[in-house]
C-alpha positions, 0 to 999 in steps of 0.5 A: 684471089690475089696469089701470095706465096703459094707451095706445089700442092696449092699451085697444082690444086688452083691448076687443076680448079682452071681447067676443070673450069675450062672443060666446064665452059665447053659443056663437058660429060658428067664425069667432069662434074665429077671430077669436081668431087674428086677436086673437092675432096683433094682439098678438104684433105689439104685442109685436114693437113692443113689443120693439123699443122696449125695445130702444131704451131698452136701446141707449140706457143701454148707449150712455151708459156706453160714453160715460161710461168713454171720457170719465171712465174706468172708475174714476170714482164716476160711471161706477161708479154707471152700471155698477151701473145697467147691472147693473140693467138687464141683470138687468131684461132677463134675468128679464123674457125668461124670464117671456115664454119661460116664457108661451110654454113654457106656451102651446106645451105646450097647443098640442102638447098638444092632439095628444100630450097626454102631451108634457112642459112640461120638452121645451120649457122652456129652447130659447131657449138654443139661440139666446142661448148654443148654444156652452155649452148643447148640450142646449138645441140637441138638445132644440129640434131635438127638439121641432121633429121632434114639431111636424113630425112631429105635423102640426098646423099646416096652414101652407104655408112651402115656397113662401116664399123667406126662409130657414128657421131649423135648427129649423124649423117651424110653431108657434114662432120664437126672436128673436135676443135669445132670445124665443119668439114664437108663430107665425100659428095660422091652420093650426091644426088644433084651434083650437076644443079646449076641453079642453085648456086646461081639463085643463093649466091649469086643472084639474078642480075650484075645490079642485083647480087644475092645477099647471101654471096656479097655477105661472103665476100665482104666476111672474107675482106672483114676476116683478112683485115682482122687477122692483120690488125691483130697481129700489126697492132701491138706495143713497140720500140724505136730508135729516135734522134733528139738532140743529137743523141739516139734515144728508144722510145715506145710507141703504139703500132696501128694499121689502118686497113684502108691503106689500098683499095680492092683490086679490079681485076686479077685474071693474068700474072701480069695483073697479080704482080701489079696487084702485089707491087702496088701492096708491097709499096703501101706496107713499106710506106706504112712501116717507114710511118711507124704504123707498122713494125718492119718485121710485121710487114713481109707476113702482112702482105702474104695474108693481104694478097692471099686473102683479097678478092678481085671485084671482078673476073673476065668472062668472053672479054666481058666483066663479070663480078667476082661472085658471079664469076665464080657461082653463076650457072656453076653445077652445085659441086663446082660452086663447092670446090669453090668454097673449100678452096676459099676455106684452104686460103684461110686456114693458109692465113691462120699458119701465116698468122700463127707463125708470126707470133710463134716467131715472138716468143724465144723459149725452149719448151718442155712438155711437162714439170714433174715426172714419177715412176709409175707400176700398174698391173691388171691385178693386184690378186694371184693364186698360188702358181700364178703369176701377174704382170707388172709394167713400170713406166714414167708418168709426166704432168704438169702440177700447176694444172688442177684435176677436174674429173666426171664419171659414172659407176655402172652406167655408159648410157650418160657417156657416150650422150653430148653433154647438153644432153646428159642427166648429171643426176648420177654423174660423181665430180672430182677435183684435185690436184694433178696426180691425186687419187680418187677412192672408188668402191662398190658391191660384191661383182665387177664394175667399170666407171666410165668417165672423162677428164679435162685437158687443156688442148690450145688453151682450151678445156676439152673433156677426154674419155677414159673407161676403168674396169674393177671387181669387187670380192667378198671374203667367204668361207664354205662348210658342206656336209658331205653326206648330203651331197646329193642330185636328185633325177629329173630335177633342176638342182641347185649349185652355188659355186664360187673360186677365190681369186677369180672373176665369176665369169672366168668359172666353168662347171661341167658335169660327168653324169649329168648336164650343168649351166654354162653359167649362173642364172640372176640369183647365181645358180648353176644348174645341175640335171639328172636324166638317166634314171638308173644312175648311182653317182655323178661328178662334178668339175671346176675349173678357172680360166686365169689372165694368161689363158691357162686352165686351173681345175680347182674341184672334182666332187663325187655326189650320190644320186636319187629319185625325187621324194614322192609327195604325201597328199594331205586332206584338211593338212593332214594326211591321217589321224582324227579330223574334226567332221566340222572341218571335213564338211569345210574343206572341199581341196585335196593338195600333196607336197613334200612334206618336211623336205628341204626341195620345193617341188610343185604337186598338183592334185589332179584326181581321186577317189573317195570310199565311204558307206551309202545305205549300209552299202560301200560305195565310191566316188571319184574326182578329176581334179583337186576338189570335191565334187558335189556329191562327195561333199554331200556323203562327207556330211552325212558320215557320223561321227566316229566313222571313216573319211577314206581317200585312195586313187591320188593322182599328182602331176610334178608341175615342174616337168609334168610327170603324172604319179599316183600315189602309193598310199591315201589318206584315212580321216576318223571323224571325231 
């Protein structure tokens, strides 16, 4: 690369690239291979600042035009020529991220290369609209995921993330990462598995001969020289004004400001500082020449040739006093992560384009800027309900926005499964819509319980509409009021009794109920019951107790009841569904079951038949009969039909079985049928 005006950080990093180069050339250990790793990580985190600063500018322009239509409107020749520059800028950034995407396509195509080397640069190009734009880009999405399996599935990256605690992108893996401004970066390849490659690079990039250099390689060179005489067209071509002497008098007169980036050819060679002080000369002779030709504004020209001498790339590098081409220099017989650094370190040169660039226009437009154009007071607690003795805490703060801006909010109640899905993958089913004004209220509701709606709102970040998340929690209560009769506050032993327990003021689960003679649920099942057992068979009493957990953390009890405690009612066994009386002999020949319930009684407790006996007369003789189950057996039915009528069906010995927790009882009375 030709040198331009470098800071510390990238003369250091350029240094450090030729020796480790230089140790290279001497057959070193791996652990100068590895210190490749280290040299490549060292940049991507100059490009992350890199980027950040860029950003900065760019937030800045974006700022002052916002500035200049709230106070100028939009129809004003100032706040026009702005919104061109804004245009400008917008397309700096825009051929500026997909020369780096197209870096780091390039750079993972080796890297998965290396492991399938019949993997396709078309499998990688274009991600990063899975991140910028995935709503109208759906392909963009499947070929990421895609491209995320064969990274997985490959294993070729030896790096333990399963243990991290941050959360994993949908496409996650081991190579790469898109910012949300849409950059791929490449990831730490200290887990690499083929880090000392050295033909990978040589066969995708550089090619088998000097007459023969592989497609993909001179693609990148000629997209480097394609990019850098774009960002000068697009920041020299412009409307102007000079000064022109006609007829003796100095008159302005408008022109159109053109740069022919054909103005020098590409230099030979660049390999000492003589050469790159040749090579600078030589374009800064060409500019100024251009300048003083109207083709080229004189302020336009000192940025014009930093990015021209930054961003141009020899033909050829000097390799054991003979000539190389450039891209052979640079990737022939190069391990895998040396050719990386390379790449990166070409990445870094272009985003060091884009601040050149983004500067110059930054630099064309003289407005003091302000964030926002309407500030209201704003107070919000966590809750607007208190109990008596409580207390709430209010914060008061100054909300600022930008009116002009137009609301636009999605969500979903209920619901984070669509939320944290990539957009070309959501169903939009349930997915609610708002638009409105800045500072409009959305009206939300819902059933009785706590809610949370999970949503995003759209934000202008340089120019563009990015989708922030935002998550907002809220219950909903039902007024109620409880009547009890206190002589019916009752727990029964052995039974799982039912408490419907609820504390105005309080969300259900800040609740507690505990028990002082029995056991309770820490918590309400589905139908939002507590639970209260009795085990001890001899108790009398038992108490019950509430209390509430408030925002605070303190304690609140909030009910302390007394409740009497009994056995559970033994069941009636019943014949026929009765249980004494007169009974139809057709009806007694008909039925063949015994069952036992509670009869009248409110609980419902489970009884099961599981023997008995039936007495009745046989020759004039008493004689008995037994069953062990909940039917009649063959001969008690048969005996069933021979009794007359007006004569007694008698069955005693009814054993029952609580279904509930298996408790075998028997009966205290049987059942006694007169046949009519």
């Amino acid at each position: 690369m030709g040198g331009g005006k470098e800071t510390p950080r990238q003369k250091m990093i350029g240094l450090m690239y030729l020796v480790l180069m230089a140790l290279l050339a001497m057959n070193v250990s791996k652990e100068i291979i590895n210190a490749f790793v280290t040299l490549n990580n060292k940049i991507e985190s100059s490009i992350s600042n890199t980027e950040t600063f860029n950003e900065d500018i760019i937030g800045n322009l974006d700022r002052k035009y916002a500035t200049l239509v709230q106070t100028s409107g939009k129809n004003n020749p100032e706040t026009k020529r702005v919104s061109e520059l804004i245009g400008v800028k917008d397309s700096i950034i825009v051929e500026t991220r997909n020369m780096c995407n197209d870096l780091v396509a390039r750079n993972l195509w080796m890297l998965i290369g290396a492991a399938k080397p019949d993997t396709k640069l078309e499998e990688i190009q274009g991600i990063e609209y899975a991140i910028l734009d995935p709503d109208n880009n759906p392909d963009a999405v499947t070929k990421i995921n895609a491209l995320a399996d064969l990274i997985n599935g490959l294993g070729i990256v030896a790096n333990d993330e399963e243990s991290s605690t941050e959360e994993k992108d949908f496409y996650h893996n081991d190579l790469f990462h898109i910012t949300d401004d849409g950059y791929i970066h490449i990831k730490d390849l200290s887990g690499y598995m083929k880090k000392d490659d050295y033909d990978t690079p040589t066969r995708m990039l550089a090619g088998p001969d000097f007459k023969h250099i592989a497609p993909e390689g001179a693609a990148m060179m000629k997209k480097l020289h394609n990019y850098r005489n774009k960002i000068c067209q697009l920041i020299a071509d412009k409307p102007g004004e000079i000064v022109v002497e006609e007829n003796g008098e100095k008159v302005s007169k408008k022109i159109e400001y053109v740069l022919d980036t054909a103005f020098i050819e590409d230099p030979e060679l660049l390999t000492n500082e003589a050469e790159k002080i040749a090579f600078a000369s030589d374009v800064a002779v060409r500019i100024d020449s251009l300048a003083a030709l109207n083709q080229i504004d004189k302020e336009d020209t000192e940025t014009v040739k930093s990015i021209w001498q930054r961003l141009t790339i020899q033909k050829y590098v000097m390799n054991h006093g003979e000539k190389y081409p450039w891209i052979f220099g640079q990737f022939d017989h190069a391990p895998i992560v040396a050719a990386t650094a390379v790449m990166t370190s070409l990445r870094s040169d272009v985003l060091s384009v884009q601040t050149l660039a983004t500067q110059l226009i930054d630099d064309r437009v003289k407005v003091n800027t302000f964030d926002f154009n309407k500030i209201e007071p704003l107070a919000f607690s966590a809750t607007s309900y208190i109990n008596q003795g409580d207390s709430v805490g209010l914060k008061v703060m100054i909300a600022a926005y930008d009116s002009t801006e137009a609301m636009k909010i999605r969500y979903w109640e209920d619901d984070s499964s669509e939320y944290v899905k990539p957009h070309g993958s959501r169903d939009k089913a349930n997915m609610k819509v708002f638009n409105g004004n800045a500072g409009d209220q959305l009206n939300i509701s819902g059933g009785v319980g706590d809610h949370v709606l999970y949503g995003e709102i759209a934000v202008k970040v340089k120019g563009n509409e990015k989708w922030k998340p935002w998550r907002f929690n809220y219950s909903v209560g039902a007024p109620n009021a409880a009547i009890s009769a206190a002589d019916l506050q009752v727990l029964y032993i052995n039974w799982k009794n039912k408490l419907r327990v609820s504390a105005s003021g309080y969300k259900p689960e800040a609740i507690r109920v505990k028990g002082i003679g029995c056991s309770v649920s820490s918590k309400p099942d589905g139908k939002g019951f507590y639970i209260a057992t009795v085990s001890n068979v001899r108790a009398k009493e038992a108490r019950l107790i509430v209390e509430a957990t408030a925002e605070d953390g303190s304690t609140a009890k909030l009910a302390d009841e007394t409740f009497r405690v009994f056995p559970l009612p033994k069941p009636i066994a019943k014949f026929a569904n009765k249980a004494g009386g007169n009974l139809k002999k057709a009806n007694a020949v008909s039925y063949s079951t015994i069952k036992a319930n509670l009869g009248d009684s409110p609980l419902n407790v489970p009884y099961k038949v599981v023997g008995f006996k039936l007495f009745t007369t046989k020759n004039g003789q008493p004689i008995e009969y037994s069953s062990k189950s909940n039917r009649l057996t063959g001969e008690m039915k048969a005996a069933v039909k021979k009794i007359p009528k007006g004569g007694s069906l008698t069955f005693t010995g009814i054993d029952v079985i609580n279904e509930t927790n298996g408790k075998k009882t028997r009966l205290e009375s049987g059942i006694v049928l007169k046949l009519i």
